[in-house]
C-alpha positions as CSV (number, residue, x, y, z in Angstrom):
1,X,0.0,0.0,0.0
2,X,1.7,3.1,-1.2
3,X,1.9,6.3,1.2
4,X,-0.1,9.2,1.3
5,X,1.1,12.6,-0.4
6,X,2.5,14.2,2.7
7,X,2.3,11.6,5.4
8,X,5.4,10.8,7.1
9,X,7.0,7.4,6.0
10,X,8.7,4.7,8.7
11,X,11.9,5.7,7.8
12,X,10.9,9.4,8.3
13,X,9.4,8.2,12.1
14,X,12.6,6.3,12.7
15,X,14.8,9.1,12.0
16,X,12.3,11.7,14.3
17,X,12.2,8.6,16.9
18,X,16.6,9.2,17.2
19,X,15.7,13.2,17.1
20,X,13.5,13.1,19.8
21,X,16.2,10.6,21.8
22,X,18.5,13.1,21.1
23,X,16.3,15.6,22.2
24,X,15.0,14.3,25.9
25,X,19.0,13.7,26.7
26,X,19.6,17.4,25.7
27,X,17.1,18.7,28.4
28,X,18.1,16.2,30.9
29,X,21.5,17.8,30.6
30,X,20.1,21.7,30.5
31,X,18.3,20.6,33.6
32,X,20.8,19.0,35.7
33,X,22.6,22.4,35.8
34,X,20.1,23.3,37.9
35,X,17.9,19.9,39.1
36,X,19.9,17.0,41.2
37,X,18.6,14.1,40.4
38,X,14.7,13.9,40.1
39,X,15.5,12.0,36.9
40,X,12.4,10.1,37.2
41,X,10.1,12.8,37.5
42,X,11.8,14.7,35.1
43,X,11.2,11.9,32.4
44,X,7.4,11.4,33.6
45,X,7.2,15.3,32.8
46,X,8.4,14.8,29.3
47,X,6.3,11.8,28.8
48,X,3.1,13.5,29.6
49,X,4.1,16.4,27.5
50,X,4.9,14.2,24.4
51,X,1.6,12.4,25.3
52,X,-0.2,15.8,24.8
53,X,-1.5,15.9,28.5
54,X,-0.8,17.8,32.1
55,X,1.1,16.2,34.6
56,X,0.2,17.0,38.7
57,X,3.4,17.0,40.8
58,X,3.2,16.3,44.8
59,X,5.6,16.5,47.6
60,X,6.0,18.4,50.4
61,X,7.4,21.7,50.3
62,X,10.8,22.5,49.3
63,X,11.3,19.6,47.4
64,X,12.6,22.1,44.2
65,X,8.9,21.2,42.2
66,X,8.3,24.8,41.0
67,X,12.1,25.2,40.4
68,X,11.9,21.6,38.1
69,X,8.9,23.3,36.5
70,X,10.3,27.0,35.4
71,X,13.5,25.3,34.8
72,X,12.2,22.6,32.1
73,X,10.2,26.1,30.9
74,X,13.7,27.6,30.4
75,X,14.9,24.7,28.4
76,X,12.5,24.8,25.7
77,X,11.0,27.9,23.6
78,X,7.7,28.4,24.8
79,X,5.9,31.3,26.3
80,X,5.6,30.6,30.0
81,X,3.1,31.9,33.1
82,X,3.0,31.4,36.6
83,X,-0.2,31.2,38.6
84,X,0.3,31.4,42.2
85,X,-2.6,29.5,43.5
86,X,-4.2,31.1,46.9
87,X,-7.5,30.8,48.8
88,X,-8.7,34.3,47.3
89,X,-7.9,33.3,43.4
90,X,-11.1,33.6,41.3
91,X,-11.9,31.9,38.2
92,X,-11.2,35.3,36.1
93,X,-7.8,35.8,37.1
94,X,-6.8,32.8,35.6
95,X,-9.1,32.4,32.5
96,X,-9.3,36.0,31.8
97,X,-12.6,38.1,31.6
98,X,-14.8,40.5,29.6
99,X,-13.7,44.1,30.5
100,X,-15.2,47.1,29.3
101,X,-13.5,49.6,27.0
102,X,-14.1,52.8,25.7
103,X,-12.8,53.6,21.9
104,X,-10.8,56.9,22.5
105,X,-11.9,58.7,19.2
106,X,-15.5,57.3,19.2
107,X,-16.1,56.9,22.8
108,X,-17.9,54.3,22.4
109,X,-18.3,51.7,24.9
110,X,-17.5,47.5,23.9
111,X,-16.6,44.5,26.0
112,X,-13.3,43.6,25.0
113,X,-11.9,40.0,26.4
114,X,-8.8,40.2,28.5
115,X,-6.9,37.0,28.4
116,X,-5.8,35.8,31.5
117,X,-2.3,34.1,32.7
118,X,-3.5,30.5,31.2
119,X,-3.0,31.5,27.8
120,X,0.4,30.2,27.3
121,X,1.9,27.4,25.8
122,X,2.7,26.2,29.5
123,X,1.2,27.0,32.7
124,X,2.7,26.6,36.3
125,X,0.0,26.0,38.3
126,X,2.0,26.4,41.3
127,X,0.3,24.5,45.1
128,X,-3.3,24.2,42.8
129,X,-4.6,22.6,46.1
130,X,-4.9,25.3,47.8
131,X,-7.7,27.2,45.8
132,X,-11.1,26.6,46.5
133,X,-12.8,23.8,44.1
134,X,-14.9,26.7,42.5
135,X,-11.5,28.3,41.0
136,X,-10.0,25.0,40.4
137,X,-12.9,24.1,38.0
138,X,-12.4,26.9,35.9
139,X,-9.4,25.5,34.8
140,X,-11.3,21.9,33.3
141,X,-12.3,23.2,30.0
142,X,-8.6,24.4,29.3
143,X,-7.3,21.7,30.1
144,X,-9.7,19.3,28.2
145,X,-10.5,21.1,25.1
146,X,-7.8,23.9,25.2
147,X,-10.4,26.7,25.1
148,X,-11.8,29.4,27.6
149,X,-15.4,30.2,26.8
150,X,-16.1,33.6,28.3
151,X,-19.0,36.0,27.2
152,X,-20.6,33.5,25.2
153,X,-17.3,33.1,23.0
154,X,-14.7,30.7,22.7
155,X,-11.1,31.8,22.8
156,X,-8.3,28.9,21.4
157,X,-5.2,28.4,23.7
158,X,-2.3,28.3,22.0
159,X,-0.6,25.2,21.3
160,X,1.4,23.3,22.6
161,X,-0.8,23.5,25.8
162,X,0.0,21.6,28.5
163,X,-0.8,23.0,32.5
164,X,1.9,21.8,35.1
165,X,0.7,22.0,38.4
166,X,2.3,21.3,41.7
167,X,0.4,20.8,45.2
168,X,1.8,20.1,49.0
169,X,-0.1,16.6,50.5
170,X,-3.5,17.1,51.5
171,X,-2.5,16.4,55.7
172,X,-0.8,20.1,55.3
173,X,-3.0,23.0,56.5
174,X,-4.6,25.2,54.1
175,X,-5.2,22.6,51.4
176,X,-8.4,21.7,49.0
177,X,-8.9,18.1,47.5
178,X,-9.1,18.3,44.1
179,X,-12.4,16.9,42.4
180,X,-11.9,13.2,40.7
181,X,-13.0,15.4,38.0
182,X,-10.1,17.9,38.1
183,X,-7.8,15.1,38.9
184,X,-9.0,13.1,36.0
185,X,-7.6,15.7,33.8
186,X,-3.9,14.9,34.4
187,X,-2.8,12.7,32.6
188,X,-0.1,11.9,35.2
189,X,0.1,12.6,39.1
190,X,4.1,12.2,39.8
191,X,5.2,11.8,43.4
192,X,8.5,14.0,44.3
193,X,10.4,12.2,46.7
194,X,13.2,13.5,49.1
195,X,16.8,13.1,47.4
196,X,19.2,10.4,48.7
197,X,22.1,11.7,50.7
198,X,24.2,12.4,47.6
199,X,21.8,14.4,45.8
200,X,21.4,16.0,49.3
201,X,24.9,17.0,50.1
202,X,25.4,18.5,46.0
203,X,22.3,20.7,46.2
204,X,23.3,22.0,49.8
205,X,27.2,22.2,47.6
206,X,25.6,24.1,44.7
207,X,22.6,26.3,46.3
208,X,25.2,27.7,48.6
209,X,28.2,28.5,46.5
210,X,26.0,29.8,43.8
211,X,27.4,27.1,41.4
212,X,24.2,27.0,39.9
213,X,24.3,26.7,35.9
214,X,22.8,28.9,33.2
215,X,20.2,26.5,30.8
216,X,19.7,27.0,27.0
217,X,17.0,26.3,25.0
218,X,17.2,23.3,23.2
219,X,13.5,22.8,21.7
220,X,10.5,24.7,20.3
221,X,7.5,24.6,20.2
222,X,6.8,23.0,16.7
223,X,9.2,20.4,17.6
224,X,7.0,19.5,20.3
225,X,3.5,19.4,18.1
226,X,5.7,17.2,15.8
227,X,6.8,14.8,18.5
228,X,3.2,15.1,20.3
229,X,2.3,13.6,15.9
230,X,5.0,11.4,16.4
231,X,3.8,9.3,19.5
232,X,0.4,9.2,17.9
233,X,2.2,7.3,15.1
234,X,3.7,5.2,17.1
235,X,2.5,1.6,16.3
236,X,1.3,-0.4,19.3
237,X,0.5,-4.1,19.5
238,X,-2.4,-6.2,20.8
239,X,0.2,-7.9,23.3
240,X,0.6,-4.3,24.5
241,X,-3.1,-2.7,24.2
242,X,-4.1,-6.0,25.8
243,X,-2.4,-5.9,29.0
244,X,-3.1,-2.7,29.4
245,X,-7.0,-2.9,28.8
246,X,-6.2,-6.2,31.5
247,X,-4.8,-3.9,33.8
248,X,-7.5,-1.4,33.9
249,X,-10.3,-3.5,33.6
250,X,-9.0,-5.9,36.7
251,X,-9.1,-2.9,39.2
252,X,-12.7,-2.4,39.1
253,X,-14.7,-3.7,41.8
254,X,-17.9,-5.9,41.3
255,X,-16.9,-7.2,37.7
256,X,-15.9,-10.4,36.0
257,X,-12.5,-9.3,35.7
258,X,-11.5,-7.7,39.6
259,X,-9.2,-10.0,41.8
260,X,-10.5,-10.6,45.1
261,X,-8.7,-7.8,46.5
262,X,-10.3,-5.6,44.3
263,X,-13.6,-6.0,45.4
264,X,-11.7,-6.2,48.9
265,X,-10.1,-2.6,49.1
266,X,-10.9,-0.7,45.8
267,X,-13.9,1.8,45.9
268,X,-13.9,2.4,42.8
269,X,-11.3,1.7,39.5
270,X,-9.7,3.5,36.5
271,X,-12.2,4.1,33.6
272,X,-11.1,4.3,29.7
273,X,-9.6,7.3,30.1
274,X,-6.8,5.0,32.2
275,X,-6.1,2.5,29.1
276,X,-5.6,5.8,26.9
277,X,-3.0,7.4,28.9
278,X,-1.2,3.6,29.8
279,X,-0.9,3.1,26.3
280,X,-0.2,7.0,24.9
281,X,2.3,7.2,27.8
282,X,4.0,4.0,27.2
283,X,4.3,5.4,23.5
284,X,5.7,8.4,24.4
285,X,8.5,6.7,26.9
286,X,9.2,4.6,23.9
287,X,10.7,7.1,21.6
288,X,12.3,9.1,24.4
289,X,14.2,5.9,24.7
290,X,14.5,6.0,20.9
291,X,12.1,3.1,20.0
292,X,9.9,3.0,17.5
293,X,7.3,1.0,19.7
294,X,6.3,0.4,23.1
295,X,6.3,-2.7,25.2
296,X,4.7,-4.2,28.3
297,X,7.5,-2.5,29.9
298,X,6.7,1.0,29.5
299,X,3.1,0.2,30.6
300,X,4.5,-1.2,33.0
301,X,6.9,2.1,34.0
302,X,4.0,4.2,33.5
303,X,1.5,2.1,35.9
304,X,1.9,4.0,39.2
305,X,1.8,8.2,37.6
306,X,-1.1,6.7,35.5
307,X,-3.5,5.2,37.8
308,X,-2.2,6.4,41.5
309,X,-5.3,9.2,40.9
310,X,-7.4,6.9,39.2
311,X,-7.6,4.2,41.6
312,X,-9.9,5.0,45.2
313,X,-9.6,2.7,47.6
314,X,-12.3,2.0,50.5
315,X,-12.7,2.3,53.8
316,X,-11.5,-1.0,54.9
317,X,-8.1,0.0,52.8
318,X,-7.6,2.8,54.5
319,X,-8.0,1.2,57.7
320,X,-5.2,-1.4,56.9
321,X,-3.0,1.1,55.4
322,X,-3.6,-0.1,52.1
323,X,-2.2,2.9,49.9
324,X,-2.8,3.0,45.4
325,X,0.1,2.4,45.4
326,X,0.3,-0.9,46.7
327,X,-3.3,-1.8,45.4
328,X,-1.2,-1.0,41.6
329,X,1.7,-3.0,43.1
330,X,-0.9,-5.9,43.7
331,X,-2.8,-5.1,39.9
332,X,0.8,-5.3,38.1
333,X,1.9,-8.8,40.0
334,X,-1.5,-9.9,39.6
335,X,-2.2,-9.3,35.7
336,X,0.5,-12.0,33.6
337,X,2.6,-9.9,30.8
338,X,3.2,-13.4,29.3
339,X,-0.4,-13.9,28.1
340,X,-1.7,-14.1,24.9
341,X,-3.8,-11.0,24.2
342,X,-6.1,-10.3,21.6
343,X,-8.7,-8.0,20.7
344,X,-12.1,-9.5,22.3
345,X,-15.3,-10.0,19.9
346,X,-17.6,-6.7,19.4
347,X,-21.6,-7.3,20.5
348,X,-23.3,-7.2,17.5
């Protein structure tokens, strides 16, 4: 079958897949000028952005998540905001509003629309946790269809769009759950751990001698869309798309595919929405490892940021202590990457 006037061939793919290798090492070395360690999160950042989606970052203060975030902003050549997220934030001063403005030779009166700080090609949506849920919703449509609707009109966001928001753990003081709704929207929620003793002692080395390194951008914009086209390319197998439909299906409590201690500690499982970013995800770790498709391996390595917000458990779960993590730990040793999958029969 002969290609398409002006679709990309394999060999064209390939070549992009080593470009966009080449690419994710460049930023991992801009960034460790100013990041120790966090190499992880760093790469489940990248991954959500290739994937086309927002990523959520936790940890508790001071753990450098806003400096990660403006410094991967620095590395790349995209406009950039910064929303400081406080109990007194309204919806408007992050979507923007209708203001009223009067024509200086006519004076004549018009609503005008005044974009607000979320129209950027990446948002900080720095401790988002601790806004109330009214001001956190107005941020779902943005992040969903990458549009504000204000005044009866729609306003596109520019693209790439991609919101990267940090919050401190819910048991600090001042903090606002996010709706399953809200949290739905990331594609990824990425823990930030504390740094092992040798990351430790080099950032107390660095932040106080003021060895800290100048980054240069390495990537635009259009180079992300075109890797963002690039993962959607990415060919993905049954084996793959198979274990990860397993995965998602088996945490869901009350059906013919939930283990025992699903229906034991989970409230409620991941929906469809989890089996598109397992697979999108595993696509996009694929090529920043410069492979032209994914494996049960990179569903695997995306498991946790996937489904950790995706996956409630009960109350008897959290009376033993059973974290999502652990009940993902239990999904992943539970669901065999050696089986045979294949694409189950449609109803007719």
């Amino acid at each position: 079958m002969s290609e398409q006037p002006g679709t990309p061939s394999e060999q064209d793919d390939l070549a992009a897949v080593k470009k966009c290798e080449a690419a994710f090492n460049k930023i991992r070395e801009q960034l460790a000028k100013v990041i120790v360690g966090q190499d992880e999160v760093i790469e489940q950042v990248l991954i959500a952005m290739f994937a086309r989606g927002h990523a959520l970052l936790e940890g508790v203060p001071g753990l450098a998540k806003t400096l990660l975030i403006s410094s991967l902003a620095e590395s790349l050549h995209l406009t950039f905001k910064r929303i400081q997220f406080t109990p007194d934030l309204m919806p408007s001063d992050v979507t923007g509003a209708d203001v009223i403005q009067e024509d200086p030779e006519t004076h004549q009166r018009a609503y005008r629309f005044l974009p607000g700080p979320i129209f950027a090609n990446m948002l900080l949506a720095d401790e988002i946790n601790r806004t109330p849920p009214k001001t956190q919703a107005a941020m779902l449509e943005a992040m969903q269809e990458h549009q504000v609707s204000a005044g009866g009109s729609m306003h596109k966001l520019p693209a790439p769009f991609f919101v990267l928001a940090t919050q401190n753990p819910l048991e600090q003081e001042g903090t606002y759950p996010l709706p399953e709704a809200q949290l739905d929207r990331f594609l990824l929620y990425v823990k930030v751990g504390y740094p092992s003793a040798a990351e430790e002692w080099e950032i107390a080395r660095r932040v106080t001698t003021s060895q800290m390194g100048k980054i240069d951008p390495c990537m635009s914009g259009d180079e992300i869309i075109e890797m963002q086209q690039l993962v959607k390319r990415v060919p993905v197998s049954d084996q793959v798309l198979g274990y990860a439909c397993a995965l998602v299906r088996s945490s869901r409590p009350d059906t013919p595919e939930a283990c025992e201690f699903v229906n034991k500690w989970i409230s409620w499982g991941a929906g469809p929405r989890g089996v598109l970013t397992l697979v999108s995800c595993a696509k996009a770790r694929a090529i920043l490892h410069g492979r032209y498709h994914a494996t049960v391996a990179d569903v695997q390595a995306v498991a946790k940021p996937a489904l950790r917000h995706r996956i409630a458990g009960n109350y008897s779960a959290q009376a033993a202590g059973v974290s999502s993590e652990q009940l993902i730990d239990m999904l992943l040793k539970e669901i065999s990457a050696d089986k045979h999958y294949q694409a189950p029969a449609m109803a007719s």
